[in-house]
Backbone as XML, in Angstrom:
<?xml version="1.0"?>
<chain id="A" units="angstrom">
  <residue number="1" name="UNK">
    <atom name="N" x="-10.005" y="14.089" z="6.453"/>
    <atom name="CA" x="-9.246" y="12.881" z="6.731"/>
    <atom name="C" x="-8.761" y="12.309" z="5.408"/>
  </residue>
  <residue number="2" name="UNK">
    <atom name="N" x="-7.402" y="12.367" z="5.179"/>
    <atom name="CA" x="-6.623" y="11.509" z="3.718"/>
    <atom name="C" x="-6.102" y="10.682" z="4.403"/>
  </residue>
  <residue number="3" name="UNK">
    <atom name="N" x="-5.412" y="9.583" z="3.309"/>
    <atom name="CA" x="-4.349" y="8.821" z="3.191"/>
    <atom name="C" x="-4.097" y="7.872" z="2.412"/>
  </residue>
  <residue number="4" name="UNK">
    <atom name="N" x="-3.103" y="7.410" z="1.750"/>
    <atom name="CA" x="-2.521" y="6.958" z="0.894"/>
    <atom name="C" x="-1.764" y="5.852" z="1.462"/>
  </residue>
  <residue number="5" name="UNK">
    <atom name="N" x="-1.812" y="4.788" z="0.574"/>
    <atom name="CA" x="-0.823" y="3.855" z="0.403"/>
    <atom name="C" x="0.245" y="4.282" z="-0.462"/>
  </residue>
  <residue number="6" name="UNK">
    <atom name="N" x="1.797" y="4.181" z="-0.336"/>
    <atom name="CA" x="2.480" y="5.098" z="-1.521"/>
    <atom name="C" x="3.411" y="3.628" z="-1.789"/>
  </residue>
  <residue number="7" name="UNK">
    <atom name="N" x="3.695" y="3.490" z="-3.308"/>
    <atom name="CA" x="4.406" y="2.223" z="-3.523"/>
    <atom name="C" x="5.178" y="3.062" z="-4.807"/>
  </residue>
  <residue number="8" name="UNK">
    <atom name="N" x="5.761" y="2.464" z="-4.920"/>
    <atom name="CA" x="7.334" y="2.585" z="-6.253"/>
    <atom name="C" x="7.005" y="1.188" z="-7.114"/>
  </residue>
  <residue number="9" name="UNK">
    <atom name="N" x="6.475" y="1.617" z="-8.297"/>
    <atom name="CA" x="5.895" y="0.328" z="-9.427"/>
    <atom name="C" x="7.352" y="0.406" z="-10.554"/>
  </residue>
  <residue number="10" name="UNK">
    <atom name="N" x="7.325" y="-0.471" z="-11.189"/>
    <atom name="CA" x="7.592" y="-1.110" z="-12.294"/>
    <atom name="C" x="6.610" y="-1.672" z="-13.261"/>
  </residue>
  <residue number="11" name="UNK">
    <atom name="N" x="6.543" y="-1.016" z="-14.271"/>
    <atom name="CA" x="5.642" y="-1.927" z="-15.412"/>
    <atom name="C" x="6.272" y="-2.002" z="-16.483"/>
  </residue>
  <residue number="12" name="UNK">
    <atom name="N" x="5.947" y="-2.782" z="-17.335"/>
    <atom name="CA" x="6.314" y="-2.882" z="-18.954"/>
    <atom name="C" x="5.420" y="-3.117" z="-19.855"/>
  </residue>
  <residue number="13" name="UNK">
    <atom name="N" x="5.282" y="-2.308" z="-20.709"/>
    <atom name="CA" x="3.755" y="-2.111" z="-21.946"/>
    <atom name="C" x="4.490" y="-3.590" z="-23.238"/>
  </residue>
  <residue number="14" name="UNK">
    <atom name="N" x="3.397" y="-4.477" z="-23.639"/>
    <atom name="CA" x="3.744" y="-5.190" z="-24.350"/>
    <atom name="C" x="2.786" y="-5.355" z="-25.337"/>
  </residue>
  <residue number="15" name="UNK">
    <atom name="N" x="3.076" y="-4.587" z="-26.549"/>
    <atom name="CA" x="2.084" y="-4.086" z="-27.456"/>
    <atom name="C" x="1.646" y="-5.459" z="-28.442"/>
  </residue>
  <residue number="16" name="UNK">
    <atom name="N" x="0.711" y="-5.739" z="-27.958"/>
    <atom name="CA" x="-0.391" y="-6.746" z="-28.779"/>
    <atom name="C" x="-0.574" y="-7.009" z="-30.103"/>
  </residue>
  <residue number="17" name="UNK">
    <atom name="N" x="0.103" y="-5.572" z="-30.446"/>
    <atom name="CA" x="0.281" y="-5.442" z="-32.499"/>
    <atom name="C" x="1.887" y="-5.418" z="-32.620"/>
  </residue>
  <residue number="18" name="UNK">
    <atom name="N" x="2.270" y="-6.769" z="-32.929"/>
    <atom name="CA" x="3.383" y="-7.238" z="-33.966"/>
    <atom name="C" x="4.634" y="-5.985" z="-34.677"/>
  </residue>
  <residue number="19" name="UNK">
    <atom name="N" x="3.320" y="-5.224" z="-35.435"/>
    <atom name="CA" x="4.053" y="-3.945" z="-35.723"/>
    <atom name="C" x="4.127" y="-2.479" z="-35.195"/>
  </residue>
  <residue number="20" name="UNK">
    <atom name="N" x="4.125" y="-2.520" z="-33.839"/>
    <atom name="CA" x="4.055" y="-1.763" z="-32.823"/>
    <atom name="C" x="5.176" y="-1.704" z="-32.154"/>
  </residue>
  <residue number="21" name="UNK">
    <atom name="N" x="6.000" y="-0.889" z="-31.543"/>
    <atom name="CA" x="7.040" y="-1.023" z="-30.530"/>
    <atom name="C" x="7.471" y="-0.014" z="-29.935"/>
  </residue>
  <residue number="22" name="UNK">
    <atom name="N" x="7.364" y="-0.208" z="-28.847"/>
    <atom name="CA" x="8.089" y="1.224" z="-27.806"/>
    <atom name="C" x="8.803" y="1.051" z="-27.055"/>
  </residue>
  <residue number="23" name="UNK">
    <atom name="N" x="9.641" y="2.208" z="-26.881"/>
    <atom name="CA" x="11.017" y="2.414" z="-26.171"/>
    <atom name="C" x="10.886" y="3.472" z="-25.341"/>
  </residue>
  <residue number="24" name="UNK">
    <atom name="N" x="11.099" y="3.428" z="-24.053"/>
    <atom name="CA" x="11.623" y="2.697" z="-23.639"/>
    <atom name="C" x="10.306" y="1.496" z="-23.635"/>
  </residue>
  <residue number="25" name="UNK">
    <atom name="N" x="10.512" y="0.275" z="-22.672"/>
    <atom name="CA" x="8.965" y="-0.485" z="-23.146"/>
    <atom name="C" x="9.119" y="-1.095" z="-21.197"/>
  </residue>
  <residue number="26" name="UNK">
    <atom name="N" x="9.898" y="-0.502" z="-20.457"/>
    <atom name="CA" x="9.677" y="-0.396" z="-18.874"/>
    <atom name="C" x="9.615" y="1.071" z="-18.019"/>
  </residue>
  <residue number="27" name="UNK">
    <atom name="N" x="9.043" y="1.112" z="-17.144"/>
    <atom name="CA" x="8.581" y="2.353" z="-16.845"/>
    <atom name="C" x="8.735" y="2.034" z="-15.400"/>
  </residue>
  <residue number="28" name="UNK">
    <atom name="N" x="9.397" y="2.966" z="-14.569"/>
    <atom name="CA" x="9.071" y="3.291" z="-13.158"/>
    <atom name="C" x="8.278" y="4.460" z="-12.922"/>
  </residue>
  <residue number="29" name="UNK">
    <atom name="N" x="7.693" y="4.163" z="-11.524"/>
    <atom name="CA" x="6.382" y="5.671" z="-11.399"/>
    <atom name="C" x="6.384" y="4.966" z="-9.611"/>
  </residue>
  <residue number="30" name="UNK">
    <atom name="N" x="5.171" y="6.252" z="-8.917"/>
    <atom name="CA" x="4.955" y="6.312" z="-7.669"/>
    <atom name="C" x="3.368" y="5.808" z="-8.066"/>
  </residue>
  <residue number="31" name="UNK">
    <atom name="N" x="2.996" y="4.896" z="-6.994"/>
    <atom name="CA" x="1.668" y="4.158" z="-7.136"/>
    <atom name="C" x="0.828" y="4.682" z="-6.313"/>
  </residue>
  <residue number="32" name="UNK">
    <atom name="N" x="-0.276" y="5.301" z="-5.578"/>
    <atom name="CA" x="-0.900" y="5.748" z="-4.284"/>
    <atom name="C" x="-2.493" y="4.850" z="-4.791"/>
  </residue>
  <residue number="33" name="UNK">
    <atom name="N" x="-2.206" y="4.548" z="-3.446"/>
    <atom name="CA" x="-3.965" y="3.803" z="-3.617"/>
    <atom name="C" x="-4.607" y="4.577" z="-2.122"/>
  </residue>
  <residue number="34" name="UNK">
    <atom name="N" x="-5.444" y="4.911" z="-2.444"/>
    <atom name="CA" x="-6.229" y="5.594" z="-1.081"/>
    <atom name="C" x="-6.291" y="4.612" z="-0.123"/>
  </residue>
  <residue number="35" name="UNK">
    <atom name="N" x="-6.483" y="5.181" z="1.702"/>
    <atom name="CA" x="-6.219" y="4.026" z="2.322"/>
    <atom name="C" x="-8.095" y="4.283" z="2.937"/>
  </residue>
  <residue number="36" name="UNK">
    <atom name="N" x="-9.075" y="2.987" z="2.524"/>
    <atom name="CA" x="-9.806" y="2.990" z="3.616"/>
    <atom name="C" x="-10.225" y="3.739" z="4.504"/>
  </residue>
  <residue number="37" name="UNK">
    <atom name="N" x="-11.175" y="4.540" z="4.835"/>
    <atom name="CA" x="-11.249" y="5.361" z="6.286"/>
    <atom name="C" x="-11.401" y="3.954" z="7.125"/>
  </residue>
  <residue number="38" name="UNK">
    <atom name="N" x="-10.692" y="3.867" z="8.240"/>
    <atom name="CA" x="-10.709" y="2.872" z="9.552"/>
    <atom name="C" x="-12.480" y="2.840" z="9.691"/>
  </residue>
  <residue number="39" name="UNK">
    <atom name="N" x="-12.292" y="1.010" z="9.895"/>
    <atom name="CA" x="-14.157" y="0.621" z="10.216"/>
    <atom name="C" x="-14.243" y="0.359" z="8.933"/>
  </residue>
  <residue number="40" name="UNK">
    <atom name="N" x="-14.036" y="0.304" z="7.901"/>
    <atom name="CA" x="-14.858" y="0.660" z="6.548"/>
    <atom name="C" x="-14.069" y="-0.764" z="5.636"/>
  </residue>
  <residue number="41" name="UNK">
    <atom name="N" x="-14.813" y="-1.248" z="5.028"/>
    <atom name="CA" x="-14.244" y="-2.125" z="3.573"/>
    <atom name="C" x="-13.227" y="-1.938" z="3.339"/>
  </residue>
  <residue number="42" name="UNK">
    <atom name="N" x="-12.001" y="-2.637" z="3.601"/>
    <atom name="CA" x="-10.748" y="-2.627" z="3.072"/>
    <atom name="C" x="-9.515" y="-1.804" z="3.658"/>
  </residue>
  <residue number="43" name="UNK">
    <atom name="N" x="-10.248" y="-1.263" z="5.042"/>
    <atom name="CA" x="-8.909" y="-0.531" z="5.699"/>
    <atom name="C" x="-8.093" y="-1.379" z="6.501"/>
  </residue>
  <residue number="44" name="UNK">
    <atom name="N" x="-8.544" y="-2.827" z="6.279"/>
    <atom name="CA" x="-6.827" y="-3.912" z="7.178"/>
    <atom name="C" x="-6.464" y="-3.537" z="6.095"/>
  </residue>
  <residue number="45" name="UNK">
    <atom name="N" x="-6.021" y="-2.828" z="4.940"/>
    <atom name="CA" x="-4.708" y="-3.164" z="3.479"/>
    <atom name="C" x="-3.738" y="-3.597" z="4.574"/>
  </residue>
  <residue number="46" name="UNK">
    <atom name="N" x="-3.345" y="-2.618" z="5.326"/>
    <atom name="CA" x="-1.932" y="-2.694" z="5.432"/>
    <atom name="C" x="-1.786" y="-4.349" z="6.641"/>
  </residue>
  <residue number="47" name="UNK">
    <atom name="N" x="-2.608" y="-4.594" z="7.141"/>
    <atom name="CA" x="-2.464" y="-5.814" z="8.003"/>
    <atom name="C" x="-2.128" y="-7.123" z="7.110"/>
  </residue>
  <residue number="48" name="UNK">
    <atom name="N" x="-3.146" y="-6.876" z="5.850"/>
    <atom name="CA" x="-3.205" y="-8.072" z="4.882"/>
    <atom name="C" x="-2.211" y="-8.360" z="3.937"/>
  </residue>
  <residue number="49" name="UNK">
    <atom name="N" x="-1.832" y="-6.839" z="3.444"/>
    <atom name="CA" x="-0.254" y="-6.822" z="2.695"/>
    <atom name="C" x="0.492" y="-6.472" z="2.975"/>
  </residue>
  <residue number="50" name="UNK">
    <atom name="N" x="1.705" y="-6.054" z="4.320"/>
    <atom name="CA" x="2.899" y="-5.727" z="4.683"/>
    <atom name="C" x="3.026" y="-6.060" z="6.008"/>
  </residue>
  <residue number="51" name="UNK">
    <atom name="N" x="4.247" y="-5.965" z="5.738"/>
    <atom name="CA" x="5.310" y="-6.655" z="7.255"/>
    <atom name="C" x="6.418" y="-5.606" z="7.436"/>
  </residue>
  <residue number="52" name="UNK">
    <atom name="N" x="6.001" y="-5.198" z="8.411"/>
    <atom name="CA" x="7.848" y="-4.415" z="8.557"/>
    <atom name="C" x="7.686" y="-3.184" z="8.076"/>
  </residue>
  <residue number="53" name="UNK">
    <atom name="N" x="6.580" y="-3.053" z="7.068"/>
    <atom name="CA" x="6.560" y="-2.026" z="5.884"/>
    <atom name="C" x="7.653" y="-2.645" z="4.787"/>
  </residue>
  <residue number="54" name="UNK">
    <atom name="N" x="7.401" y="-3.737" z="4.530"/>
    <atom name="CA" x="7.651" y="-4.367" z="3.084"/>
    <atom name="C" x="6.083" y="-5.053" z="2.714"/>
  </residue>
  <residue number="55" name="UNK">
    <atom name="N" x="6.612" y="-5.242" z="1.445"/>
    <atom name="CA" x="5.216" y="-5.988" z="1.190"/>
    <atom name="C" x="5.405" y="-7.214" z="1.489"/>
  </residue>
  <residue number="56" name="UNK">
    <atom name="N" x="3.707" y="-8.124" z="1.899"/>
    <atom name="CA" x="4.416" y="-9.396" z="2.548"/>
    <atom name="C" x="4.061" y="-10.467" z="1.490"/>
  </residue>
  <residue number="57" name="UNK">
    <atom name="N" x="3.884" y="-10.494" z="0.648"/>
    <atom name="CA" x="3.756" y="-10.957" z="-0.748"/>
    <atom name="C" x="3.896" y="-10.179" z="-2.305"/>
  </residue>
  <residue number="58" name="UNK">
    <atom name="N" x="4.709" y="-9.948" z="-2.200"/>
    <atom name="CA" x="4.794" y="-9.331" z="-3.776"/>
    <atom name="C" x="4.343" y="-9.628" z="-4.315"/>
  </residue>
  <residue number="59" name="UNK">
    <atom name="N" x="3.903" y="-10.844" z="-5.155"/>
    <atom name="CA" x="3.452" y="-11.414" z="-6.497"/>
    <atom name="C" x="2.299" y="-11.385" z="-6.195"/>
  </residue>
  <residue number="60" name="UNK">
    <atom name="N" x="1.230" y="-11.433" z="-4.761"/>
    <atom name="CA" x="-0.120" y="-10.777" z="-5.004"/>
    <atom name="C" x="0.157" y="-9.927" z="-5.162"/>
  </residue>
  <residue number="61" name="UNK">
    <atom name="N" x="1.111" y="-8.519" z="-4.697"/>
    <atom name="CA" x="0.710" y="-7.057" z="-4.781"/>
    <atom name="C" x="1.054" y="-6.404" z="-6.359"/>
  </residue>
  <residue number="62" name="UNK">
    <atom name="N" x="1.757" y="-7.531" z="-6.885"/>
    <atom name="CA" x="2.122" y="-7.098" z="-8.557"/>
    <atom name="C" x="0.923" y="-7.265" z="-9.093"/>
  </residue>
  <residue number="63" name="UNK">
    <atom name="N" x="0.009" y="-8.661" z="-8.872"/>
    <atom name="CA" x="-1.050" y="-9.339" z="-9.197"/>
    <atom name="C" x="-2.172" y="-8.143" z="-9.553"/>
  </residue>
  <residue number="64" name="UNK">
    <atom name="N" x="-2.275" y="-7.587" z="-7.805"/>
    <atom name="CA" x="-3.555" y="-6.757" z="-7.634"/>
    <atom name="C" x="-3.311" y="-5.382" z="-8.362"/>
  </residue>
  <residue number="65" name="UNK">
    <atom name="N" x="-2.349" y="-5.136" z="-8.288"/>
    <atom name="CA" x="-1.522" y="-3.726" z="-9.297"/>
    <atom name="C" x="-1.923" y="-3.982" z="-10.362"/>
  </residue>
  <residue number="66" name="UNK">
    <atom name="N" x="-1.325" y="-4.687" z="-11.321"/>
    <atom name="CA" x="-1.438" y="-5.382" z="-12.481"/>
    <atom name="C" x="-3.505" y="-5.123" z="-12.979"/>
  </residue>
  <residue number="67" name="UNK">
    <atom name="N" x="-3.540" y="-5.749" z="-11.973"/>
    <atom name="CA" x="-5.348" y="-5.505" z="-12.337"/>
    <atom name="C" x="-5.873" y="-4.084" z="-13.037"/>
  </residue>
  <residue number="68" name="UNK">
    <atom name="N" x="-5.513" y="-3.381" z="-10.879"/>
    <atom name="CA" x="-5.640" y="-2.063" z="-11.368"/>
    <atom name="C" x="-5.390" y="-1.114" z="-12.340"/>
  </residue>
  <residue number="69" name="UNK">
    <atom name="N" x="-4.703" y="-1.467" z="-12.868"/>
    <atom name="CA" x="-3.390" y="-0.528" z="-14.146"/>
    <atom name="C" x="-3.972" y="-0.930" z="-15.215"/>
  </residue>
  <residue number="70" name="UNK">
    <atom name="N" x="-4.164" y="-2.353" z="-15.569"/>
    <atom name="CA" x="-4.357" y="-2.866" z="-17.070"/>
    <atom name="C" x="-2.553" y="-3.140" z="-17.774"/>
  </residue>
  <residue number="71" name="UNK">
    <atom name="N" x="-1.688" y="-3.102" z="-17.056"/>
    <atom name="CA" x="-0.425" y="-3.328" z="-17.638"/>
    <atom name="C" x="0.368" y="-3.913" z="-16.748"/>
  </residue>
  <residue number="72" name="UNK">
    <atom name="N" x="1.018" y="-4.749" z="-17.082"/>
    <atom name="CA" x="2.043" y="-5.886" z="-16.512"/>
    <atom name="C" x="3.185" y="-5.334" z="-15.450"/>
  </residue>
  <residue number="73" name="UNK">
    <atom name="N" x="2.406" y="-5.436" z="-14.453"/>
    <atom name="CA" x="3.440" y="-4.736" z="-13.398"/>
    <atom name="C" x="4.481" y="-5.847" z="-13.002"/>
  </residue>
  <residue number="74" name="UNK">
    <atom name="N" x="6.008" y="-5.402" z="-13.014"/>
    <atom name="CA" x="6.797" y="-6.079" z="-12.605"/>
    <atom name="C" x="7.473" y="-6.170" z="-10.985"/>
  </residue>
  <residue number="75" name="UNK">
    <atom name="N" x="7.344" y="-5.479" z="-10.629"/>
    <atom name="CA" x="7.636" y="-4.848" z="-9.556"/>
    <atom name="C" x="6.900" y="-4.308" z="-8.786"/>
  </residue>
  <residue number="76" name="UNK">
    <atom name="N" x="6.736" y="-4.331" z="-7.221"/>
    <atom name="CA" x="6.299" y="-3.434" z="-6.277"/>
    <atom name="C" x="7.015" y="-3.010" z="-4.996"/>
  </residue>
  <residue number="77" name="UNK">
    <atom name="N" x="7.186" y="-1.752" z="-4.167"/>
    <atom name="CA" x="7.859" y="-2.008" z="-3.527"/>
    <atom name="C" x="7.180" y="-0.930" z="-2.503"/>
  </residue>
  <residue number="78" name="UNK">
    <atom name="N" x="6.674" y="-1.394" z="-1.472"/>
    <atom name="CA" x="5.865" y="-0.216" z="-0.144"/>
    <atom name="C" x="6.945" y="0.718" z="0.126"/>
  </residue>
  <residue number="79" name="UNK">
    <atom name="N" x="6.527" y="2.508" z="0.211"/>
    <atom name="CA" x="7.155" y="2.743" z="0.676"/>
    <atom name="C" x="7.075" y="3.888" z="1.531"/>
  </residue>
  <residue number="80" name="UNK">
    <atom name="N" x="5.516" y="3.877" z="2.133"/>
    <atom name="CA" x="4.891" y="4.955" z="3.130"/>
    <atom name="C" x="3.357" y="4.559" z="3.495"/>
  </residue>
  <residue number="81" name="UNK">
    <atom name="N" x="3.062" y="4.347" z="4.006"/>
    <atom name="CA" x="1.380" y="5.319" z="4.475"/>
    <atom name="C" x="1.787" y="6.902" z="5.034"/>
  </residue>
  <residue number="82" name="UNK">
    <atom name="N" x="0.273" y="7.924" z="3.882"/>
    <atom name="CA" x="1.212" y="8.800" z="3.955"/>
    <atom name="C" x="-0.248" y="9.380" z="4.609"/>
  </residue>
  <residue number="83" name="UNK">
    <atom name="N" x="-0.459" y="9.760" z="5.678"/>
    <atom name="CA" x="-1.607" y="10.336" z="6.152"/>
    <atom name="C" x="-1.930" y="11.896" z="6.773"/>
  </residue>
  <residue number="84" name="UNK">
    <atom name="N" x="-2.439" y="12.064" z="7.173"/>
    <atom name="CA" x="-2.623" y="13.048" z="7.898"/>
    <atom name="C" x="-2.695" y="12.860" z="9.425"/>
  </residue>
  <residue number="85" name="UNK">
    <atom name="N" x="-2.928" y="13.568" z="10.451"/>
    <atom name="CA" x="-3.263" y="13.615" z="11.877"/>
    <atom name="C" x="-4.793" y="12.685" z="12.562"/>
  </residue>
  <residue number="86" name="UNK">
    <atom name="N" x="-5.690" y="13.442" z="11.635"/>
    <atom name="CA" x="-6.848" y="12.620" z="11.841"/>
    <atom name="C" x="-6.996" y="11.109" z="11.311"/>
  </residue>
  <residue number="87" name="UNK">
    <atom name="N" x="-6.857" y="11.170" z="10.395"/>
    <atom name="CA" x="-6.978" y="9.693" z="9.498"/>
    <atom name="C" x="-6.166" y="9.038" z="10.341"/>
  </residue>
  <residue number="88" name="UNK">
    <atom name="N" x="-4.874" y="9.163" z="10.955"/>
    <atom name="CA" x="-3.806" y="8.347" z="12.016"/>
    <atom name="C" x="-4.719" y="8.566" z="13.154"/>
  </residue>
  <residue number="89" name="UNK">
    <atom name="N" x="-5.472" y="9.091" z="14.229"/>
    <atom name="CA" x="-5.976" y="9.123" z="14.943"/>
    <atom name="C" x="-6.917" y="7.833" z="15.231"/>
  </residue>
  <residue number="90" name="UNK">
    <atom name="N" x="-7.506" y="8.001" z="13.738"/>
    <atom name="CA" x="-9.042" y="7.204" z="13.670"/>
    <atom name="C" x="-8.261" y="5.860" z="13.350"/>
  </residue>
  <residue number="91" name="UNK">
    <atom name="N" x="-7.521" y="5.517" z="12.679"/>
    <atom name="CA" x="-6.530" y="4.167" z="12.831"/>
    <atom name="C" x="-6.428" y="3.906" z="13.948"/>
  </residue>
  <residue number="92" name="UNK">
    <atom name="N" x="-5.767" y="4.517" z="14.910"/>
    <atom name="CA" x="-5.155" y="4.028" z="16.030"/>
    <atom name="C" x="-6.433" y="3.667" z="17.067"/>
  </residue>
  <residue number="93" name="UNK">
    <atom name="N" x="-7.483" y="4.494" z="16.751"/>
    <atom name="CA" x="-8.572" y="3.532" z="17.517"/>
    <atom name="C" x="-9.202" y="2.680" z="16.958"/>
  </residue>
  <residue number="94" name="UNK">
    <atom name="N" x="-9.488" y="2.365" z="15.822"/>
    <atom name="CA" x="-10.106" y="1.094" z="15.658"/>
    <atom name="C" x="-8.752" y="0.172" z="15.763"/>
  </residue>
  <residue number="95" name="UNK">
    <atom name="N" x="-8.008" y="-0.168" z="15.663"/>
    <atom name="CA" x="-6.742" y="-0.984" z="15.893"/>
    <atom name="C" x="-7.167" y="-0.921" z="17.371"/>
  </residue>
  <residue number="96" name="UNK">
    <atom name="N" x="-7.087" y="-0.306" z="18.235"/>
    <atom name="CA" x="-6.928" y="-0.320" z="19.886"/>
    <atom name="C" x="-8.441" y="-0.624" z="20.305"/>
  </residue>
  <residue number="97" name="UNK">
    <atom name="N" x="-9.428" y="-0.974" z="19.609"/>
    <atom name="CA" x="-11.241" y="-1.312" z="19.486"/>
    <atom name="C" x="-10.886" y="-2.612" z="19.095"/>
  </residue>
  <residue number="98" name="UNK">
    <atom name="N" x="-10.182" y="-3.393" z="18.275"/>
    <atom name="CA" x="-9.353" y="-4.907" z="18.239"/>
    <atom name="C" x="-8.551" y="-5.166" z="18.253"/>
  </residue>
  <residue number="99" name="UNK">
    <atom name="N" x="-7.424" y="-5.353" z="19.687"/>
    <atom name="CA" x="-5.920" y="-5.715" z="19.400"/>
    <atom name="C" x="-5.821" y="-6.654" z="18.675"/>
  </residue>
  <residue number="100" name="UNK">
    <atom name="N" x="-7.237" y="-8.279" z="19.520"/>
    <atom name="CA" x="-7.040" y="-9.477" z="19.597"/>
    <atom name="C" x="-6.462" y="-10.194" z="17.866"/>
  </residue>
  <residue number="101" name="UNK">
    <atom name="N" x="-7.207" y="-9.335" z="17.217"/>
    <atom name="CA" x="-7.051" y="-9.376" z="15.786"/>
    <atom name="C" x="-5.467" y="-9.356" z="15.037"/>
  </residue>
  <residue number="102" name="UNK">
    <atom name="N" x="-5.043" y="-8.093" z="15.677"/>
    <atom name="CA" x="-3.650" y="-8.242" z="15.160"/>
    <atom name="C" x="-2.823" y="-9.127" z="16.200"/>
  </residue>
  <residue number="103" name="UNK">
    <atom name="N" x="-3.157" y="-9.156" z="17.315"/>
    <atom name="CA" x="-1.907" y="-10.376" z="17.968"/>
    <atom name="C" x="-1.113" y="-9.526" z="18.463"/>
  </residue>
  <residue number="104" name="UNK">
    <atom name="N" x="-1.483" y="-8.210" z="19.057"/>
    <atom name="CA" x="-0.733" y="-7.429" z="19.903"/>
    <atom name="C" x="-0.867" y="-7.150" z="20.765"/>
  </residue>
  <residue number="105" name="UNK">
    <atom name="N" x="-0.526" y="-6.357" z="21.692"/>
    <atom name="CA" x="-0.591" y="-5.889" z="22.840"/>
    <atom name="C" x="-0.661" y="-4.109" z="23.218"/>
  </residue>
  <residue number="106" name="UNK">
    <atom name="N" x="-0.862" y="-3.647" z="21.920"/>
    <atom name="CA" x="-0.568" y="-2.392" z="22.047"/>
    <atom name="C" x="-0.777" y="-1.677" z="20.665"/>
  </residue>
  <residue number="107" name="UNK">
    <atom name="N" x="-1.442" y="-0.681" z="20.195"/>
    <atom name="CA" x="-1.295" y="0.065" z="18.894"/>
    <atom name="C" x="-0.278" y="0.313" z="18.522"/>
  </residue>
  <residue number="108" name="UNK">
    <atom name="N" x="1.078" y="0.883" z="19.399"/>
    <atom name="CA" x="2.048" y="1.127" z="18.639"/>
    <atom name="C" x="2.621" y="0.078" z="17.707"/>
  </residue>
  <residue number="109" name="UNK">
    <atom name="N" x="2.540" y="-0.920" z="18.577"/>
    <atom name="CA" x="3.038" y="-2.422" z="17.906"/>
    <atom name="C" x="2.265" y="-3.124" z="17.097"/>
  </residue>
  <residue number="110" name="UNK">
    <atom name="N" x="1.330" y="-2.563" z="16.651"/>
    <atom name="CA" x="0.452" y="-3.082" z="15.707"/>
    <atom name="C" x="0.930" y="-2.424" z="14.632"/>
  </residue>
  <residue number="111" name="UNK">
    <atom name="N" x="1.317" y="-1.099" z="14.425"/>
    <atom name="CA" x="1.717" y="0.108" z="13.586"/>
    <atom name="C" x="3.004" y="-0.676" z="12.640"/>
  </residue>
  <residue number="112" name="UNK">
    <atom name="N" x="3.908" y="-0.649" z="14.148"/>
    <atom name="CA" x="5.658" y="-0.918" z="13.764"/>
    <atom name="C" x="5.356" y="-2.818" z="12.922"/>
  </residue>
  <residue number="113" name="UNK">
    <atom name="N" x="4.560" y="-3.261" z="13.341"/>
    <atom name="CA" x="4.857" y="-4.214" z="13.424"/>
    <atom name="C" x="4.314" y="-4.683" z="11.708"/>
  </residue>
  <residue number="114" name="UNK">
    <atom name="N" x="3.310" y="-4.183" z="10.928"/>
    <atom name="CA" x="2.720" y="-3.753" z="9.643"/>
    <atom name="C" x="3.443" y="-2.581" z="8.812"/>
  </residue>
  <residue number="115" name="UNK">
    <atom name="N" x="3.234" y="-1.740" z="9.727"/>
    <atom name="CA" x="4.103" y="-0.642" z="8.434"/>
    <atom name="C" x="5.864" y="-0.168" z="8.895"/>
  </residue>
  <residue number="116" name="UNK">
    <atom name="N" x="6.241" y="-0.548" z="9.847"/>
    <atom name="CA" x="7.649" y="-0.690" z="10.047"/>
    <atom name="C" x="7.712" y="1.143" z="10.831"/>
  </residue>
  <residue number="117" name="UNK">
    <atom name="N" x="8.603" y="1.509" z="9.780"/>
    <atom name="CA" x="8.660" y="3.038" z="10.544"/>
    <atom name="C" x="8.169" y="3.560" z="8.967"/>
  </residue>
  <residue number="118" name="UNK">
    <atom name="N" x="6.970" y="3.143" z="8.253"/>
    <atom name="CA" x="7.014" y="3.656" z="7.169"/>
    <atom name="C" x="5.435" y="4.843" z="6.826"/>
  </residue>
  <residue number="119" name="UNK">
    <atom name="N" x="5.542" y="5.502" z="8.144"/>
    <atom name="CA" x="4.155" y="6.264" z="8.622"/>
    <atom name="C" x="4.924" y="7.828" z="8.233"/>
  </residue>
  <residue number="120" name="UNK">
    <atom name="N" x="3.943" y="8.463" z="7.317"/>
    <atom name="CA" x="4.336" y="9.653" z="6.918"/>
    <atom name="C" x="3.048" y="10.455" z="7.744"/>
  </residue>
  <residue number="121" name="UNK">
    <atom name="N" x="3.355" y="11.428" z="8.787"/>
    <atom name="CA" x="2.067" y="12.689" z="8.565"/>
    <atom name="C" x="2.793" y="13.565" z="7.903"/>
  </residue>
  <residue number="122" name="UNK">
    <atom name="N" x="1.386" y="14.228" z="6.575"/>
    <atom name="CA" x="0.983" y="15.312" z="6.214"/>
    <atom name="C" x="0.778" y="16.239" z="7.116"/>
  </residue>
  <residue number="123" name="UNK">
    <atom name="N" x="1.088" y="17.678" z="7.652"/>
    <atom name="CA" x="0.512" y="18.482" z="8.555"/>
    <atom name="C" x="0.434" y="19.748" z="7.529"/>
  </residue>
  <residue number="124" name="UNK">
    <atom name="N" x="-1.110" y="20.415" z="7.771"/>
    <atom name="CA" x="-1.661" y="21.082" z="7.138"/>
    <atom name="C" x="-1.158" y="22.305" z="7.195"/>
  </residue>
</chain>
């Protein structure tokens, strides 16, 4: 069971020594943060940070980036959960084990309604 959060970052290195300097001194890259196995510490991500499959606060998700990295992220921008078969399986039942939580009526609409159409399977 995998899966990934996949985001498109922006950072910029801002060298602390005066006589230091790099060029370029902004950087784009692909971000993946593992997603939670469902049930477990931290697998609402996607309930808590996206809408639509945008992020639903940027400036926390630069914030929490920023942490992770150690460098001044400018930018974030969601642009998959990228899973496999099982790992989507085991989602879709704990989501359908608490609709009441998300305010739905249905897993699919819990899905569309957090990650938009932004659900990748991996098939092995």
């Amino acid at each position: 069971m995998d899966a990934a959060y996949v985001f498109r970052i922006r950072f910029e290195l801002d060298p602390a020594d005066p006589a230091v300097s790099v060029e370029p001194g902004a950087f784009e890259t692909v971000l993946r943060k593992r997603a939670a196995p469902p049930g477990e510490e931290g697998w609402l991500f996607f309930r808590d940070n996206l809408w639509r499959g945008e992020a639903n606060d940027e400036a926390h998700l630069r914030d929490l980036t920023t942490e992770a990295l150690g460098v001044e992220v400018t930018s974030v921008d969601f642009r998959e959960l990228r899973t496999d078969e099982a790992y989507l399986a085991e989602l879709r039942e704990a989501i359908a084990a608490d609709l009441d939580a998300f305010r739905a009526e249905g897993v699919e609409e819990v899905l569309h309604k957090y990650l938009g159409s932004s659900v990748r399977i991996e098939r092995e």
